[in-house]
C-alpha positions as CSV (number, residue, x, y, z in Angstrom):
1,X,0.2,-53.8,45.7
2,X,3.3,-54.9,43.9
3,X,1.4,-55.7,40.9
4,X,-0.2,-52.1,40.9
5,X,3.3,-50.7,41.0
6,X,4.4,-53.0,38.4
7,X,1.5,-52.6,35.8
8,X,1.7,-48.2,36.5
9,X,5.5,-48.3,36.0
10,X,5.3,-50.3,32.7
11,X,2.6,-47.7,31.4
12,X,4.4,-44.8,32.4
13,X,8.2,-46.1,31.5
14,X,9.4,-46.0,34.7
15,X,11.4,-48.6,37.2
16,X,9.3,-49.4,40.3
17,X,11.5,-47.6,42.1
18,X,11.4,-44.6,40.3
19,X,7.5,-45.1,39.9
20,X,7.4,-45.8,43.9
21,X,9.3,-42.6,44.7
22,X,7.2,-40.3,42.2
23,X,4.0,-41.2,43.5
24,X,5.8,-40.4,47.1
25,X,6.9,-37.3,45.9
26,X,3.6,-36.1,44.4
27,X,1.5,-37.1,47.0
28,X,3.5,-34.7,49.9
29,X,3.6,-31.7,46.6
30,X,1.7,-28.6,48.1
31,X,-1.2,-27.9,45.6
32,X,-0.3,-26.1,42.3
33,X,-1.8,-22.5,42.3
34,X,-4.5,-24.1,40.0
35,X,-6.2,-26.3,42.4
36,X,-6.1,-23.3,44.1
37,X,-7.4,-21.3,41.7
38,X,-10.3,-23.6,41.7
39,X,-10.9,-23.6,44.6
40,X,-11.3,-20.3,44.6
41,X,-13.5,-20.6,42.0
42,X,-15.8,-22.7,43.8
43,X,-16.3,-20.0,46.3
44,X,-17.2,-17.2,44.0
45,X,-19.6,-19.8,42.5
46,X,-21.2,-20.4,46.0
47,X,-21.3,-17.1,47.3
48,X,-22.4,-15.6,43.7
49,X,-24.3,-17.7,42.3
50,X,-22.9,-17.4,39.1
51,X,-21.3,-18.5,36.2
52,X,-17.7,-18.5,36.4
53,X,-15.3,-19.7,33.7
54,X,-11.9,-20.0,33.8
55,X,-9.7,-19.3,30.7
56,X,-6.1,-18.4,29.9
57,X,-4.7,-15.7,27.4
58,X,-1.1,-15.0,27.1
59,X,0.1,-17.3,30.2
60,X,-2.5,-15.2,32.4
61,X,-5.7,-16.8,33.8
62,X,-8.9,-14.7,34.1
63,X,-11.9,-15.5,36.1
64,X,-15.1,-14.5,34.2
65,X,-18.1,-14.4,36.3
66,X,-21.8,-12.2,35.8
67,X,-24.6,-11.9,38.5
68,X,-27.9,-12.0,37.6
69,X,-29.9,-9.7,36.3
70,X,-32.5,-8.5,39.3
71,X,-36.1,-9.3,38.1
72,X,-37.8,-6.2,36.2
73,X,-41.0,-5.5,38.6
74,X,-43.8,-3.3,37.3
C-alpha cells in the first residue's frame, strides 16, 4: 500500500500525506451534480428508450432526448 501511495503522490506532486488525505477527502465528497445529472440520464434512457445526449452551452447543461417515431400502419 505504501508503495501505491508513494508512486500516486510522485505523479500527482503531492507528499504522501497530502496525497493520503486527498484521497480521504474525495472519497467521503457527496456526488457532484454531474454524476447526478447522469444518473438522471440513465433513467430517462431506461424509461424512454431513447437517445439522450448531454451538452453544455453557456455554463448551462441541456438534456436532448427524441422518442420514437410510432410505426406508420396502413
Amino acid at each position: 500500500m505504501r508503495d501505491l501511495i508513494r508512486k500516486a503522490s510522485e505523479e500527482n506532486g503531492r507528499s504522501m500525506n497530502v496525497e493520503i488525505i486527498h484521497r480521504l477527502q474525495t472519497s467521503f465528497a457527496p456526488n457532484s451534480v454531474c454524476d447526478e445529472l447522469l444518473s438522471a440520464v440513465d433513467v430517462l434512457r431506461a424509461l424512454t428508450g431513447s437517445v439522450v445526449e448531454v451538452t453544455e452551452r453557456d455554463g448551462v447543461q441541456h438534456i436532448t432526448f427524441q422518442r420514437p417515431l410510432p410505426e406508420k400502419r396502413d
